[in-house]
LUMDOLO-910430 format. One record per residue: residue in one letter; x, y, z of N, C-alpha, C in turn. Coordinates in pm, 1 decimal. Layout:
residues N
a | X | Y | Z | X | Y | Z | X | Y | Z
...
***
This chain:
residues 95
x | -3267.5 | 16789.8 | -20391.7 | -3145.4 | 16743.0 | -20330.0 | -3056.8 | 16861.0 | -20289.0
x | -3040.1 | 16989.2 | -20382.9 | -3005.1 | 17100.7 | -20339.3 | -2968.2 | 17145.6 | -20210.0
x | -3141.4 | 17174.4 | -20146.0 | -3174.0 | 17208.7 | -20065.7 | -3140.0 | 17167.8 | -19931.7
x | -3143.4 | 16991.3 | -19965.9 | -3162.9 | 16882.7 | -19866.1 | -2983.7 | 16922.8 | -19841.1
x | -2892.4 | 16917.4 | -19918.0 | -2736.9 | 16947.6 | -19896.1 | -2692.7 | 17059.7 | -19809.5
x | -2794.9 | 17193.1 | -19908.9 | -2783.5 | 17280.0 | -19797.4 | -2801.2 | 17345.5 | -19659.5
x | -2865.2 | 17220.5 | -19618.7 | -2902.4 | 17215.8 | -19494.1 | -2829.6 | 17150.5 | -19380.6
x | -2800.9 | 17039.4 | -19482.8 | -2659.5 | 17001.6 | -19418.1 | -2538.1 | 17069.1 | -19349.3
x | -2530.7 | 17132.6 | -19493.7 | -2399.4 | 17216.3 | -19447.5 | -2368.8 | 17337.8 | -19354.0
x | -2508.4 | 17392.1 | -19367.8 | -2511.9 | 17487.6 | -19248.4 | -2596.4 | 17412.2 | -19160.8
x | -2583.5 | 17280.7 | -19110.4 | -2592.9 | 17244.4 | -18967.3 | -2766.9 | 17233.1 | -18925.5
x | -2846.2 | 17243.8 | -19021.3 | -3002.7 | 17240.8 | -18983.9 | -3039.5 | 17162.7 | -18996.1
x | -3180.0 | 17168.4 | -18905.8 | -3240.4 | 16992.9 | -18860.0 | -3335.9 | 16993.3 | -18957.9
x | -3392.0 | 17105.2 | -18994.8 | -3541.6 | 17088.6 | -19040.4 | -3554.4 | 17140.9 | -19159.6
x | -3629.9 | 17079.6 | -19253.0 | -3657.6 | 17173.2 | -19429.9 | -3752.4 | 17173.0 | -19401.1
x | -3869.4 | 17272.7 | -19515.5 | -3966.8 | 17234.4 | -19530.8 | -4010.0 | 17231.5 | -19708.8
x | -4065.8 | 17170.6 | -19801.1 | -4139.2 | 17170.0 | -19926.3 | -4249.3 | 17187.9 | -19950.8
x | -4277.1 | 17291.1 | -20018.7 | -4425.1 | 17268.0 | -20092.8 | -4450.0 | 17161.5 | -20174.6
x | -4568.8 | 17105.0 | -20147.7 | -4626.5 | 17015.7 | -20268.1 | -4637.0 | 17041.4 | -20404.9
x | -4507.6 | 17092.1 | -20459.4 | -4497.9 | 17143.7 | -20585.7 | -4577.2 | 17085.9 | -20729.8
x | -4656.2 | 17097.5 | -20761.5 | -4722.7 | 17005.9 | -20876.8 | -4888.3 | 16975.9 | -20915.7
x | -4898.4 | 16984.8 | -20783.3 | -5085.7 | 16927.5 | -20760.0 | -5158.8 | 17023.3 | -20798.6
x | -5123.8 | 17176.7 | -20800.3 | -5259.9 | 17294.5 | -20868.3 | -5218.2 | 17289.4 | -21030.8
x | -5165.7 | 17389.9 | -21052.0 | -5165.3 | 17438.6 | -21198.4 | -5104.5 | 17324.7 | -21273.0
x | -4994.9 | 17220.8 | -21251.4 | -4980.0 | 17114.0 | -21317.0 | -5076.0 | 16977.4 | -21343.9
x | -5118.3 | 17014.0 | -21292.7 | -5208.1 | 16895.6 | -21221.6 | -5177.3 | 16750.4 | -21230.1
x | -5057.9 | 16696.8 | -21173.3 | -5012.5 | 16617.1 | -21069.4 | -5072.8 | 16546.9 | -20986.7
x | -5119.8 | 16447.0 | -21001.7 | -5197.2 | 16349.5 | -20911.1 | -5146.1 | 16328.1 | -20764.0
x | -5189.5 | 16362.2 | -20634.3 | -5138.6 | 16325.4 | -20540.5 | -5089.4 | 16216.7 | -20480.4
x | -5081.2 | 16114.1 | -20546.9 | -4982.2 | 15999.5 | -20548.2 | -4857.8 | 16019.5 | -20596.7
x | -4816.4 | 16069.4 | -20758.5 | -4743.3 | 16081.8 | -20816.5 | -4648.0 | 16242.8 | -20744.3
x | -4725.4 | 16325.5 | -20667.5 | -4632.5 | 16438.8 | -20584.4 | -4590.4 | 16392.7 | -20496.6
x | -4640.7 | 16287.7 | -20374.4 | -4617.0 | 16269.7 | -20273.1 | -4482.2 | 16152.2 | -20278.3
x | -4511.5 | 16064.4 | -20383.8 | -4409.5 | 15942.0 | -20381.8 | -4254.1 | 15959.1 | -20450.8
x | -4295.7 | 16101.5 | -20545.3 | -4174.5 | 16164.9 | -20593.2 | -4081.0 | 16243.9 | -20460.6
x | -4137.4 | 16283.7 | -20364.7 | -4107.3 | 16335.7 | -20260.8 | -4042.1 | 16290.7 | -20218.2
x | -4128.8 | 16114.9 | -20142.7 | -4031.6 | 16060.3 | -20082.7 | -3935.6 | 15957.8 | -20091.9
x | -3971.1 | 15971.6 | -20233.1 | -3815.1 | 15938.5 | -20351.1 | -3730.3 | 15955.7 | -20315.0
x | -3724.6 | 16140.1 | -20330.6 | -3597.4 | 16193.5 | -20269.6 | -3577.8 | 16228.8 | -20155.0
x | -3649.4 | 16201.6 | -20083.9 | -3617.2 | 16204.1 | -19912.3 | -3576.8 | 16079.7 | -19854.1
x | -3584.0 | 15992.3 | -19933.1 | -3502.8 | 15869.5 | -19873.7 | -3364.6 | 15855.6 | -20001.8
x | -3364.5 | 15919.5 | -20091.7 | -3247.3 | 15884.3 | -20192.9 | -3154.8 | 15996.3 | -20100.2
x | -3174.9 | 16115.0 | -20021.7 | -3067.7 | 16196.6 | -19969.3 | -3090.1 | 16126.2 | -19843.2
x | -3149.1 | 16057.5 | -19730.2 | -3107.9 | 16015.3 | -19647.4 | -3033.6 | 15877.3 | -19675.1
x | -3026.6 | 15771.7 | -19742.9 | -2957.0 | 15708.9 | -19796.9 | -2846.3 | 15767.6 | -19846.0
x | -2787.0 | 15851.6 | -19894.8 | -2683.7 | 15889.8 | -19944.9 | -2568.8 | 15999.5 | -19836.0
x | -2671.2 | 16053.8 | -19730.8 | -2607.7 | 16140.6 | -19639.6 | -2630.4 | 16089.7 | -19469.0
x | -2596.9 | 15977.6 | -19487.1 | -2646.4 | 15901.5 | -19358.5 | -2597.4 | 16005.9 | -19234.6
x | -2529.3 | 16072.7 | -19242.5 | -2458.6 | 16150.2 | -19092.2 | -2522.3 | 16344.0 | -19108.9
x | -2621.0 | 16326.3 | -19165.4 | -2696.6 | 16472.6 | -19195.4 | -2715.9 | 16511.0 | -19071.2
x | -2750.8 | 16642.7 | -19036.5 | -2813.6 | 16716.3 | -18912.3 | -2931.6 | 16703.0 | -18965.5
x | -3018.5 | 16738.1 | -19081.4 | -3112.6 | 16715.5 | -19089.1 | -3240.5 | 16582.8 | -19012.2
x | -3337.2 | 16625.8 | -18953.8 | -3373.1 | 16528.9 | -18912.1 | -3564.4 | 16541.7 | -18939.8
x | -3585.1 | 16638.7 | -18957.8 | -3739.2 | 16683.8 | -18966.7 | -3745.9 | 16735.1 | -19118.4
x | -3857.8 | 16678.5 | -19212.3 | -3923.6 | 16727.7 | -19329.7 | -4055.1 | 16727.5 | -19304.4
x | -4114.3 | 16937.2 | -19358.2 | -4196.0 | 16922.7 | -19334.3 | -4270.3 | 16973.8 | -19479.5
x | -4380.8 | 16879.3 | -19475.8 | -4453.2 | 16881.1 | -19627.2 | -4567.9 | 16973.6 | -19611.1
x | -4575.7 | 17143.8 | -19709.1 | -4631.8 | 17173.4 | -19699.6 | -4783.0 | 17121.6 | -19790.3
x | -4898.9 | 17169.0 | -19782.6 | -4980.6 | 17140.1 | -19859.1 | -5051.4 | 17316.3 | -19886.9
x | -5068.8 | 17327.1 | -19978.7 | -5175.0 | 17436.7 | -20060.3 | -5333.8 | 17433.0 | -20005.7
x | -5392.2 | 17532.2 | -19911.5 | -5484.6 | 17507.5 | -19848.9 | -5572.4 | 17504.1 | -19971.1
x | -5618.7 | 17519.1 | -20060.8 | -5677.8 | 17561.1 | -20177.2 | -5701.3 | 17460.2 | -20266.0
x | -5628.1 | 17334.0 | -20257.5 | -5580.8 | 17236.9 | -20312.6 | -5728.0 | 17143.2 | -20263.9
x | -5792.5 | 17012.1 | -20284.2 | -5893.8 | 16977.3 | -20282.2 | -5867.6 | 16908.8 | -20183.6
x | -5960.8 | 16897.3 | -20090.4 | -5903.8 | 16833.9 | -19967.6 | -5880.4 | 16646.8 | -19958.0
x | -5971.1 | 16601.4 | -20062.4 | -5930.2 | 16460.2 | -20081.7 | -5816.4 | 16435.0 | -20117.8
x | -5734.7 | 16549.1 | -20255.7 | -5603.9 | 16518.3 | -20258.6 | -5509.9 | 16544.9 | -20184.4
x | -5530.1 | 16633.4 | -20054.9 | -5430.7 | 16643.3 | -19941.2 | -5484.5 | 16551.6 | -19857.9
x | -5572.4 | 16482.4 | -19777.3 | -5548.3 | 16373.2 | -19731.9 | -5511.4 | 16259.6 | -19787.1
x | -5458.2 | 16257.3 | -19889.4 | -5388.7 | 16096.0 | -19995.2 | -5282.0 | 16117.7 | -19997.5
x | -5231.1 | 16245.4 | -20007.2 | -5082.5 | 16260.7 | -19981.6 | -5028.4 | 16218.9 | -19853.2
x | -5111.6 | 16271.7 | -19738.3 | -5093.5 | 16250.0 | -19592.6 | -5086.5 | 16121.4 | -19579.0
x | -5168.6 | 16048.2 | -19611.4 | -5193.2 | 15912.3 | -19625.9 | -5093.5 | 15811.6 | -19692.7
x | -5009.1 | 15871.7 | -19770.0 | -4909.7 | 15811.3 | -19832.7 | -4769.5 | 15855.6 | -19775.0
x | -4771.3 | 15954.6 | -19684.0 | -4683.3 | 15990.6 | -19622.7 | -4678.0 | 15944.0 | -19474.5
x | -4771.5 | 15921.8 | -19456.9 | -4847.0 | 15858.8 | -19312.9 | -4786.3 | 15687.1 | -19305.0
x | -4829.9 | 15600.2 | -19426.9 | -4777.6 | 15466.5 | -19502.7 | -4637.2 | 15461.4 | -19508.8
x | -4545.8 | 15593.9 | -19483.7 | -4421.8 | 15517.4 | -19576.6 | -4374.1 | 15559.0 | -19501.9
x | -4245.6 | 15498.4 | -19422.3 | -4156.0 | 15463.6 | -19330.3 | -4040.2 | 15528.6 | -19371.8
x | -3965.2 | 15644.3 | -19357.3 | -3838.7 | 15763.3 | -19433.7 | -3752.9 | 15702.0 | -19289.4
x | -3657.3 | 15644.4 | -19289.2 | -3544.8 | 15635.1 | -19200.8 | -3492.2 | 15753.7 | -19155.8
x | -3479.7 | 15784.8 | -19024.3 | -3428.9 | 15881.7 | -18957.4 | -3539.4 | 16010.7 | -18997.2
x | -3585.2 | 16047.5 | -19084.6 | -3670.9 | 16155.8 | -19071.3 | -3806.8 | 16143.8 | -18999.8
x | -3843.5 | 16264.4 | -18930.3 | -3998.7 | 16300.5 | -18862.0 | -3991.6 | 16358.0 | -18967.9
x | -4158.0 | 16315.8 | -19025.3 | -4211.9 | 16410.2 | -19154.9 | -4334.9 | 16428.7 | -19117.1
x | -4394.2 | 16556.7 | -19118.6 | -4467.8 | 16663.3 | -19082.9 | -4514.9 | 16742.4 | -19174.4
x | -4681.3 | 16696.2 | -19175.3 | -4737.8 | 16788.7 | -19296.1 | -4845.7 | 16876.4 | -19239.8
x | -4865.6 | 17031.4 | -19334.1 | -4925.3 | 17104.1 | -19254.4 | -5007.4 | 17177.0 | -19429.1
x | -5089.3 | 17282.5 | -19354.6 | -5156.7 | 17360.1 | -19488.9 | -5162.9 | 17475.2 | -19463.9
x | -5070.7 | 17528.1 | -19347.9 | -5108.5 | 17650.6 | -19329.8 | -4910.3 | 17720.3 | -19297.9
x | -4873.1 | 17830.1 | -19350.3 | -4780.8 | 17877.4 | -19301.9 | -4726.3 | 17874.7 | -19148.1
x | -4828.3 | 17896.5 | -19108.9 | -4820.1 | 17912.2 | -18938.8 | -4809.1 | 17829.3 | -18889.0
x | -4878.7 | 17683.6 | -18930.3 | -4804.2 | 17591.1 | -18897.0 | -4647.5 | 17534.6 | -18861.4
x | -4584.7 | 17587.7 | -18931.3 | -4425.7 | 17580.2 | -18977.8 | -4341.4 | 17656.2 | -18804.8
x | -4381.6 | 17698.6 | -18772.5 | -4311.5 | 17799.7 | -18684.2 | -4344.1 | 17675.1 | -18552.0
***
């Protein structure tokens, strides 16, 4: 939510997150992805007049590729009001 504020405030459209959880914790890619967009709809619900308008979900290329397409897939499924959400696995993507 931090993040999501501070973006606000200095006027930016776009964040991006790593899939924090899925390697060394090992975090089921259901349980990373739906915590996500937990809070990507609990701060667009709460900051209805944000500049923010784009979240983009990184993924860990390294990460098993069935559990990054289930995330996609669950991110793909779920409908975030006002946000384009955009997932990628590569840095370079981002630019």
């Amino acid at each position: 939510m931090i993040a999501f504020e501070k973006c606000g405030r200095e006027i930016l459209n776009s964040i991006a997150f790593p899939a924090i959880g899925m390697g060394a914790k090992g975090y089921s890619s259901s349980v990373v992805a739906n915590t996500m967009i937990k809070a990507i709809t609990l701060f667009c619900n709460s900051h209805p007049k944000t500049s923010v308008n784009r979240v983009v979900l990184y993924l860990n290329p390294d990460h098993i590729p069935s559990e990054q397409l289930k995330v996609c897939t669950i991110f793909k499924n779920h409908t975030i009001v006002k946000f384009t959400v955009a997932v990628t696995s590569t840095v370079m993507g981002l630019l």
